[in-house]
ChimeraX commands (.cxc) that place a marker at each C-alpha (Angstrom):
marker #1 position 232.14,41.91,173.88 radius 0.5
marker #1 position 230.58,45.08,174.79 radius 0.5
marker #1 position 226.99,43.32,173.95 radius 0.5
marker #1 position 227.42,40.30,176.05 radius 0.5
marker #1 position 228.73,42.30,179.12 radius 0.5
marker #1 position 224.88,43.96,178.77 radius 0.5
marker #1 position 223.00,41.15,178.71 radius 0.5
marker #1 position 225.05,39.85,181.80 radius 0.5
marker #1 position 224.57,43.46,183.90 radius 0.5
marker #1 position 220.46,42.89,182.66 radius 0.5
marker #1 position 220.56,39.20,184.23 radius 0.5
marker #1 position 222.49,40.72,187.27 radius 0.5
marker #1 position 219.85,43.81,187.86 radius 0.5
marker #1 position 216.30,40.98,187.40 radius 0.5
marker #1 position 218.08,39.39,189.56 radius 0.5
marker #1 position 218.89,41.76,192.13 radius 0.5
marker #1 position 215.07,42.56,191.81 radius 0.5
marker #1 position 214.16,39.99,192.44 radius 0.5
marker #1 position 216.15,39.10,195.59 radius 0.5
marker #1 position 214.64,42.70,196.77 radius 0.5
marker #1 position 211.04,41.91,196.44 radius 0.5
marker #1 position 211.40,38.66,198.50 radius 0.5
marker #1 position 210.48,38.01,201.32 radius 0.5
marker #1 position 213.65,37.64,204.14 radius 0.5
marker #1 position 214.49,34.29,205.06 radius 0.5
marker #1 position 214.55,35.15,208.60 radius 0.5
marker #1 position 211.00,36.14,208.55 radius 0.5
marker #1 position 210.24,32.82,206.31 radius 0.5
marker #1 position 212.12,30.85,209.17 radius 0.5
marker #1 position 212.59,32.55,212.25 radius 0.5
marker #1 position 213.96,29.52,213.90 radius 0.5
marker #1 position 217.29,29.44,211.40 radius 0.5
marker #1 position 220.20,30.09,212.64 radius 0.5
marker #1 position 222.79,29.42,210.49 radius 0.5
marker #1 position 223.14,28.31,206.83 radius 0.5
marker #1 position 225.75,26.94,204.80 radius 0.5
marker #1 position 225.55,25.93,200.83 radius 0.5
marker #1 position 228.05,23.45,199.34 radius 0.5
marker #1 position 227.75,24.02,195.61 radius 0.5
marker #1 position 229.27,21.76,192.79 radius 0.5
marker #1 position 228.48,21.23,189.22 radius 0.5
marker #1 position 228.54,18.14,186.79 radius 0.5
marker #1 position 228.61,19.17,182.90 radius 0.5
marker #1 position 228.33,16.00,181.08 radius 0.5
marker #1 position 230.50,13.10,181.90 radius 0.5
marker #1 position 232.65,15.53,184.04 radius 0.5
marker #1 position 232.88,15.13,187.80 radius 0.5
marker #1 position 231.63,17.54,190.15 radius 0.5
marker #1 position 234.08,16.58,192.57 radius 0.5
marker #1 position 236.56,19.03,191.13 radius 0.5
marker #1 position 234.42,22.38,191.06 radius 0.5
marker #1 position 233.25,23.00,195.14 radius 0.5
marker #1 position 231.78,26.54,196.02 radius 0.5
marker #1 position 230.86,27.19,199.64 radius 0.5
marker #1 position 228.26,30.37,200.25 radius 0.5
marker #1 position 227.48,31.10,203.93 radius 0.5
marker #1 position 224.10,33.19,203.80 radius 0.5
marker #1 position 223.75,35.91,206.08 radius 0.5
marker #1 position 220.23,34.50,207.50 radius 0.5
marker #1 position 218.96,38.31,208.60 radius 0.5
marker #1 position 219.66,39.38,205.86 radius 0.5
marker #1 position 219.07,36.97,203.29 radius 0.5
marker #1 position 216.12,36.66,200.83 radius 0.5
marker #1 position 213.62,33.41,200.55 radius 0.5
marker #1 position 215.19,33.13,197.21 radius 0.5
marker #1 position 217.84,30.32,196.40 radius 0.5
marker #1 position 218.97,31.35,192.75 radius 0.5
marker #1 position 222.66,30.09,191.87 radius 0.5
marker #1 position 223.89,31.31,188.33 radius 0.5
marker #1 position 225.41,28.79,185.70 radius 0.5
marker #1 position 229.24,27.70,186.15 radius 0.5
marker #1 position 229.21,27.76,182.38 radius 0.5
marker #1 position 230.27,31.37,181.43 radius 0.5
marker #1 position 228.75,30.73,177.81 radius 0.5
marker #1 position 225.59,29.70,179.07 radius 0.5
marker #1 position 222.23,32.28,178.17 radius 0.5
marker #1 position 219.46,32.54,180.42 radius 0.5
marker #1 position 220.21,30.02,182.06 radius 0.5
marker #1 position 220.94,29.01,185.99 radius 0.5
marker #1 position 219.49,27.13,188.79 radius 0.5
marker #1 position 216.06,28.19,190.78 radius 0.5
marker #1 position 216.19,25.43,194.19 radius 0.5
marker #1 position 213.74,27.83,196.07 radius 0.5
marker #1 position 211.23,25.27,196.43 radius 0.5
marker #1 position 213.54,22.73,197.05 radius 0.5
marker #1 position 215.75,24.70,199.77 radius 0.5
marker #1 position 212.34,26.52,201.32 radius 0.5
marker #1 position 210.52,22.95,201.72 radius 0.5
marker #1 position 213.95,21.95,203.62 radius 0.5
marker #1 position 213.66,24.59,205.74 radius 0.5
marker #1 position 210.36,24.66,206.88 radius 0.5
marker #1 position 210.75,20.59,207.82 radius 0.5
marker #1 position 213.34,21.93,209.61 radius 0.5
marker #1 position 216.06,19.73,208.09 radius 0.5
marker #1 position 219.74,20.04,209.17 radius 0.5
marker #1 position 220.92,18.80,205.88 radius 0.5
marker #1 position 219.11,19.55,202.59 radius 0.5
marker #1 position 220.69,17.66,199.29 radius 0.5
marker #1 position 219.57,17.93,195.76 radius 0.5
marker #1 position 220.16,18.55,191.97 radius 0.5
marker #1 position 219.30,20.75,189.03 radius 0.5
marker #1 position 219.71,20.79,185.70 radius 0.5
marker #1 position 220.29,24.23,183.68 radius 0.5
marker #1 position 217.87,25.57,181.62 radius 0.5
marker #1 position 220.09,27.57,179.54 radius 0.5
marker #1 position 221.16,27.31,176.05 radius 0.5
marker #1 position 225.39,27.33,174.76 radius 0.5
marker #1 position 226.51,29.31,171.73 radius 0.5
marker #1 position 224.90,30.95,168.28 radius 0.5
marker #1 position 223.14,27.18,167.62 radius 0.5
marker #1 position 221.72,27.63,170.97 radius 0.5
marker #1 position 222.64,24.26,171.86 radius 0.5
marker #1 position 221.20,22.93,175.56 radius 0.5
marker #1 position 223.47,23.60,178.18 radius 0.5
marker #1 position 224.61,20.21,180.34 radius 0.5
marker #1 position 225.83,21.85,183.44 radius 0.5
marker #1 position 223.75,20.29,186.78 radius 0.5
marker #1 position 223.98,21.61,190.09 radius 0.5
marker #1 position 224.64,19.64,193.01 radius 0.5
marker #1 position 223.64,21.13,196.50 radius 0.5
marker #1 position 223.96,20.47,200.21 radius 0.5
marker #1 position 222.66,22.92,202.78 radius 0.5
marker #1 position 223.85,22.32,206.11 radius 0.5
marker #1 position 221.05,24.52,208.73 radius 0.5
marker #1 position 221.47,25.20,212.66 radius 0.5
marker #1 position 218.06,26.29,213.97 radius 0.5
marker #1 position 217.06,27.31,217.86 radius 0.5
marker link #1:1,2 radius 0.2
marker link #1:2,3 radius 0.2
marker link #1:3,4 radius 0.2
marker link #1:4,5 radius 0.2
marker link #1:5,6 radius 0.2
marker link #1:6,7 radius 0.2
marker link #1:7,8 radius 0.2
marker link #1:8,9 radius 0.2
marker link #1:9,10 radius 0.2
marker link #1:10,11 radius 0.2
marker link #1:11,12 radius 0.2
marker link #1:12,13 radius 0.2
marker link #1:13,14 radius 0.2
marker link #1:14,15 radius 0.2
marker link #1:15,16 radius 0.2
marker link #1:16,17 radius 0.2
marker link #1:17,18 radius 0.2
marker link #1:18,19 radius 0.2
marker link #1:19,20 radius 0.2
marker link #1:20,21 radius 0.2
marker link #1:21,22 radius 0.2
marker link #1:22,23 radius 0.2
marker link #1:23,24 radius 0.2
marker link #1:24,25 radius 0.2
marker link #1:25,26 radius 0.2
marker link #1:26,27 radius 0.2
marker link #1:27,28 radius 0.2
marker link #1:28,29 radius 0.2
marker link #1:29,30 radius 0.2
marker link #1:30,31 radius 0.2
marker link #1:31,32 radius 0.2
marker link #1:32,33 radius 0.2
marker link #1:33,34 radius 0.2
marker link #1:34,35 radius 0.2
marker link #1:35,36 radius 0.2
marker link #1:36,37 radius 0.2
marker link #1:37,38 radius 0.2
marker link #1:38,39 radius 0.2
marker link #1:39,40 radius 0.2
marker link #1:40,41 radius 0.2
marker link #1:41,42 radius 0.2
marker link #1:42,43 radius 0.2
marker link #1:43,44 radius 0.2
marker link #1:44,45 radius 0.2
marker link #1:45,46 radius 0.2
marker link #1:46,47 radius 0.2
marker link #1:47,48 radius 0.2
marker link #1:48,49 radius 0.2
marker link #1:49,50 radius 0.2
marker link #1:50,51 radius 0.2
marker link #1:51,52 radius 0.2
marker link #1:52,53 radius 0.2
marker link #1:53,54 radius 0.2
marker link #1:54,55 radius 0.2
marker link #1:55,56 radius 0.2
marker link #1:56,57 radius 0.2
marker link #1:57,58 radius 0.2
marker link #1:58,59 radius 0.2
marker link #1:59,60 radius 0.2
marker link #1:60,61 radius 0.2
marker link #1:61,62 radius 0.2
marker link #1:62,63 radius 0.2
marker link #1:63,64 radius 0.2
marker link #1:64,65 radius 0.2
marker link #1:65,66 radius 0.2
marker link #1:66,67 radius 0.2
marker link #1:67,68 radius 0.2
marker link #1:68,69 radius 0.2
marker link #1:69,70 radius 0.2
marker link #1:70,71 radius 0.2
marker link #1:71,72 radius 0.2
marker link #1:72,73 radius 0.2
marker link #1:73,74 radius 0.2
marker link #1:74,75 radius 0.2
marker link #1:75,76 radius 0.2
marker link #1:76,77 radius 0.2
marker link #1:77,78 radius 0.2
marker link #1:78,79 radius 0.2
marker link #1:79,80 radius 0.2
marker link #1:80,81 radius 0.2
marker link #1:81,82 radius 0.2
marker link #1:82,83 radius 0.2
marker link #1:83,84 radius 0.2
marker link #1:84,85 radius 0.2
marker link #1:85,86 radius 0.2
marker link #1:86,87 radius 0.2
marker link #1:87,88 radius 0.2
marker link #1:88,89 radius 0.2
marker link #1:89,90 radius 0.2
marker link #1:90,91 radius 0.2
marker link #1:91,92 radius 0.2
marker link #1:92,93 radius 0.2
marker link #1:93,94 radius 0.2
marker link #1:94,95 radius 0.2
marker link #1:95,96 radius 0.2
marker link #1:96,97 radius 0.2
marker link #1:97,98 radius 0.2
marker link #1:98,99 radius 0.2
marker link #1:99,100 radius 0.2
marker link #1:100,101 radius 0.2
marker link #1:101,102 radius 0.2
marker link #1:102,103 radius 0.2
marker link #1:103,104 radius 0.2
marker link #1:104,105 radius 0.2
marker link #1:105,106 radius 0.2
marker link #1:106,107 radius 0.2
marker link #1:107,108 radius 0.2
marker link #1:108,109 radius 0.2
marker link #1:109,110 radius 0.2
marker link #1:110,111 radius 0.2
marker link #1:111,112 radius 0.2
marker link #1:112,113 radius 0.2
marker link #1:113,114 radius 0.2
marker link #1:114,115 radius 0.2
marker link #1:115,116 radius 0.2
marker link #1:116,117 radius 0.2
marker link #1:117,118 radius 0.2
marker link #1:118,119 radius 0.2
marker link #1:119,120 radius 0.2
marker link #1:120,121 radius 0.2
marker link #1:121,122 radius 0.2
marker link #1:122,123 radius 0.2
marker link #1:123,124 radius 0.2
marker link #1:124,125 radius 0.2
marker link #1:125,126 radius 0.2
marker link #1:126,127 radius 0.2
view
């Protein structure tokens, strides 16, 4: 147990890194106002439907960095990067921004692929 919380604080300070050497997205897109994420996830033949996360990004304070963990708690090194995807959005100015991405991570000691997709909508107010 003790090893697997370790590996999770590890992921938790790259990633923290990481979000501290970006760039902020206010400076990236000085006209956003507001941004909302609607998260869901799909594993398989599983509906997203049931699994909704919202995330309301503090735009002053935010990083040009869109990185949304797995919903699978066994999944290992794995997650969702939509940077591009999110950052192209944004600088076309789009109110709504819609996509999906697959996980990259593997499941268990056989280090089978993990099936979990992510399915985003970004609603964005700019002025």
């Amino acid at each position: 147990m003790f090893h697997r919380n370790s590996e999770a604080a590890e992921r938790m300070k790259r990633r923290q890194a990481a979000e501290d050497s970006a760039p902020r997205l206010s400076d990236s897109i000085p006209s956003l106002q507001t941004l909302r994420l609607n998260l869901r996830y799909r594993r398989g033949d599983i509906r997203a439907d049931e699994a909704t996360h919202l995330k309301i990004v503090v735009v002053p304070r935010a990083p040009s960095l869109f990185l949304i963990a797995c919903a699978d708690k066994e999944c290992r090194d794995g997650g969702h990067d939509v940077t591009r995807m999110m950052m192209d959005g944004l600088h076309q100015k789009r109110a709504t921004i819609t996509g999906e991405d697959p996980c990259n991570g593997t499941l268990g000691s056989a280090q089978s692929p993990c099936t979990c997709v992510l399915i985003f909508e970004a609603n964005a107010t700019y002025g």
